[in-house]
N, C-alpha and C positions, 0 to 999 in steps of 0.2 A: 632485521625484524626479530623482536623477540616474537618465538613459538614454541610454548612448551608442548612434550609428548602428549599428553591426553588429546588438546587440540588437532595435532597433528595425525592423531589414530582416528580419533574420531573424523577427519574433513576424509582422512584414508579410506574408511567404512562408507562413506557416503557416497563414495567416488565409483564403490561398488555395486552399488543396490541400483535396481532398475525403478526409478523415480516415477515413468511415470504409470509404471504395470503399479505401482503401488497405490499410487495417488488413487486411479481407477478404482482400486478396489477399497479403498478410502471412502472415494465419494457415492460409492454402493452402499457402502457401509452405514452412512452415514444419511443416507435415505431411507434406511430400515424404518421402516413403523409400526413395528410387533412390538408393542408396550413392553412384554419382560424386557425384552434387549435394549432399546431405544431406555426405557428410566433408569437401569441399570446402570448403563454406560452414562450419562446424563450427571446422573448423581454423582458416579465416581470422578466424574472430570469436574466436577463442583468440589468437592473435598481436596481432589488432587491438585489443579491452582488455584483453591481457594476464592472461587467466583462470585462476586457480589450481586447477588437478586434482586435485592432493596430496592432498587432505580430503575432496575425491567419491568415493562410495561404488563409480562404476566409472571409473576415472582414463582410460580409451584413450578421445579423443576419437572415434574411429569406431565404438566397440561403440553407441553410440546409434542408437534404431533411425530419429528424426529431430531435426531442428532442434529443435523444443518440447519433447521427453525431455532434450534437451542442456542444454537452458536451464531447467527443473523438476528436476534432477536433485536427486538425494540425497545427502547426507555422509554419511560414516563415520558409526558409532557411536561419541560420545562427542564428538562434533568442536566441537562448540558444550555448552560444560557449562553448567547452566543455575543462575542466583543463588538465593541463598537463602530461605529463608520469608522472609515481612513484606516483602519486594522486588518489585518492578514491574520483568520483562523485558522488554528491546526484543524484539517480535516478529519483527523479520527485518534480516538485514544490512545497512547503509545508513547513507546520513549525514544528520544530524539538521541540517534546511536552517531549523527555526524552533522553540520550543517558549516555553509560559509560562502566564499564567493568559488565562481567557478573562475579559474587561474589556468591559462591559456589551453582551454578546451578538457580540464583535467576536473574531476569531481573527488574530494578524499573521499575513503571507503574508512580506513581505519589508519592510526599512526603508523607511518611507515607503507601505506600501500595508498593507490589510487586508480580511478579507473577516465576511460574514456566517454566525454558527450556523444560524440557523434554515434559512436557504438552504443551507448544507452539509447539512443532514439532509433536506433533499427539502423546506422549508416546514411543519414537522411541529413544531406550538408544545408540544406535549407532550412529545416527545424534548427542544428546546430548552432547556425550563425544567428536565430533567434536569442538564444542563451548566451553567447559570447561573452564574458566580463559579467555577467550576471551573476544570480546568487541559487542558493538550494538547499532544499534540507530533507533529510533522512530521517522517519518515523518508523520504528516498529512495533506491531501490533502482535501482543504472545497471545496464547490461547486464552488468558481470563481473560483478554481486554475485550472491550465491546468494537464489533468487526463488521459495521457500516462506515464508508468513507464518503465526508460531505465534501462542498463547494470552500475553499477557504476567501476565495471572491466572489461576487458574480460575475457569472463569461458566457459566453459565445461559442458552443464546439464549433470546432474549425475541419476536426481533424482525430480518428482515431486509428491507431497502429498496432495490432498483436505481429507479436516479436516469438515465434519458437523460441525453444532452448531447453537446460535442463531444471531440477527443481530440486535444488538444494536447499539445504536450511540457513536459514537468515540471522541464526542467533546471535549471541557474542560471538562465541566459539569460532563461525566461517567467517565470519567480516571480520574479524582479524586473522585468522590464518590462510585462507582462500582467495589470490588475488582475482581480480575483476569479476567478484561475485557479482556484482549486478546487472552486468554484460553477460555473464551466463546464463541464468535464470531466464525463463519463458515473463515474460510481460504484455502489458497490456500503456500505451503511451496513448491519452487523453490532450490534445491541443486543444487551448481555448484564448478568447481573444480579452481582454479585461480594459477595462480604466486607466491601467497601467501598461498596457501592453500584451503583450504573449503573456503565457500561464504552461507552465503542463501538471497533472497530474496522474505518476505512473504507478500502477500497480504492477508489486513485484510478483510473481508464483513463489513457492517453495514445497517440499516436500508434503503430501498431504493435502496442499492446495492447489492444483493441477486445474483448478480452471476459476473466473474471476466474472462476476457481473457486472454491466453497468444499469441505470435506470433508461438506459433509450435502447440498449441492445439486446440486453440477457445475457447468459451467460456466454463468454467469448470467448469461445475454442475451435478454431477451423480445424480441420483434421489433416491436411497437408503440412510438411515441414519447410512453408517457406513466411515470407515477413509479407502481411495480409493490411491492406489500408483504406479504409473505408470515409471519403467527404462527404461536411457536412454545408448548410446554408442555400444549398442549390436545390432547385424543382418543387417547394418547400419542404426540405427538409432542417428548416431552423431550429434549432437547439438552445434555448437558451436555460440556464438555474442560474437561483438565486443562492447570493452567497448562506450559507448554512443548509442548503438542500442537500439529501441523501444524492450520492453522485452513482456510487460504486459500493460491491460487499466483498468480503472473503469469505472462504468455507472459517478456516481455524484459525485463522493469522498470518500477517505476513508482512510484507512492508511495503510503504507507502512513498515516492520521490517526488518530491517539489521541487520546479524550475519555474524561476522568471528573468525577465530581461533585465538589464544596465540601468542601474540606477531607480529599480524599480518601488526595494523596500528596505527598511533599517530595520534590523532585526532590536526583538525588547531586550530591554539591558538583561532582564534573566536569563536569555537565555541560555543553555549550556549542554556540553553532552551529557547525556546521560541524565535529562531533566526528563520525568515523567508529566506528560501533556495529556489533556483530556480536550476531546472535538468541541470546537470553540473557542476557546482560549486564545489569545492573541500571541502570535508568534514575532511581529514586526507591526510597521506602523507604514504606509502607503507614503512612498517621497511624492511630493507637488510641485 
């Protein structure tokens, strides 16, 4: 593997810092509502990644009544059109850091490294062997991007799994020098049932984003350090969204993993690493 030093200082420094006393005081922070502080900080992280308003459904960066409204916030009507039937949309803005088939239970992370199915989904041999010979793909979401995560089918929750762990940063930097970054990382693993078969959609944590929502649960953070799994479809507790519905949010960014089954979807000829995707857009085409 190539790893230059910076890389390598830097996964060093992170390996040090207590991720989630941090995160905590993050998402404190980050609930502030005392106007100085909250437009302040607002404005500076508008300048700092360069965050486009124009599409947000309230463009004045200080009508937010904090940091986390700012960064969840909402588009226009219309602002993301969503791809057509038989299509597989990317569920949230973001760039697509890895995708492909998954090759005998093994997911790439980056050239040169790869990580574990069974261990992405909490060690759950049943969900596993859903995914076997299937396919996946890897979206990250940086701070400017818009940090709601939609349906890229419609499904059926089946099934949702928070995963402890720690909360490293997602960026280039660790996913190429940090092996089984996505197995470390605290997550949150969405089962749903589609047209095509199984789906998952998983939200990754990282550094600063210590806890993750969905639209049927809320924020999803047990405070015990063990792997927490909550079914769906029984007593009625039926789940269903439609494909382009808000699923899931982030505080600040993070990343997003898509699994499905064998034979499921044909990814579009564009696609590639390192392509910037916005929610909606057609990632593959549904095999019949």
């Amino acid at each position: 593997m190539n790893q230059n030093l910076p890389d390598r200082l830097f996964v060093l420094l992170l390996s040090l810092l207590p991720h989630h006393i941090l995160s905590r005081g993050m998402l404190r922070l980050t609930r502030c509502d005392w106007a100085p502080l909250k437009n302040w900080a607002i404005q500076r992280f508008v300048r700092l990644f360069h965050i486009d308003l124009e599409q947000a459904a309230e463009p004045d960066p200080c009508a937010y009544p904090s940091i986390n409204a700012f960064f969840t916030r909402a588009l226009k009507p219309g602002a993301r059109p969503l791809c057509g039937e038989h299509l597989v949309a990317a569920p949230a803005d973001g760039k697509i850091s890895a995708f492909g088939a998954i090759d005998q239970g093994r997911l790439i992370q980056a050239k040169g490294m790869d990580f574990s199915l069974s261990d992405l989904v909490g060690g759950d041999a049943g969900i596993a062997d859903l995914f076997q010979g299937g396919a996946f793909a890897t979206i990250y979401l940086s701070p400017r991007d818009y940090h709601r995560v939609h349906m890229p089918l419609t499904g059926k929750l089946r099934q949702m799994i928070h995963i402890p762990g720690r909360l490293f940063s997602v960026n280039a930097a660790t996913t190429r020098t940090l092996p089984r970054l996505f197995t470390r990382n605290e997550r949150v693993v969405n089962l749903f049932d589609t047209e095509v078969g199984p789906m998952a959609v998983i939200l990754v944590g990282a550094i600063f984003v210590g806890c993750m929502d969905t639209v049927w649960a809320g924020t999803v953070a047990p405070a015990d350090l063990r792997v927490n799994t909550w079914r769906y479809g029984q007593s009625g507790q039926e789940i269903k969204l439609d494909k382009g519905t808000e699923m899931g949010r982030f505080n600040m960014g993070s990343t997003v993993i898509l699994l499905f089954g064998k034979d499921a979807l044909a990814w579009d000829e564009r696609i590639k690493e390192g392509l910037d995707v916005r929610m909606g857009e057609a990632l593959g085409g549904l095999r019949q």
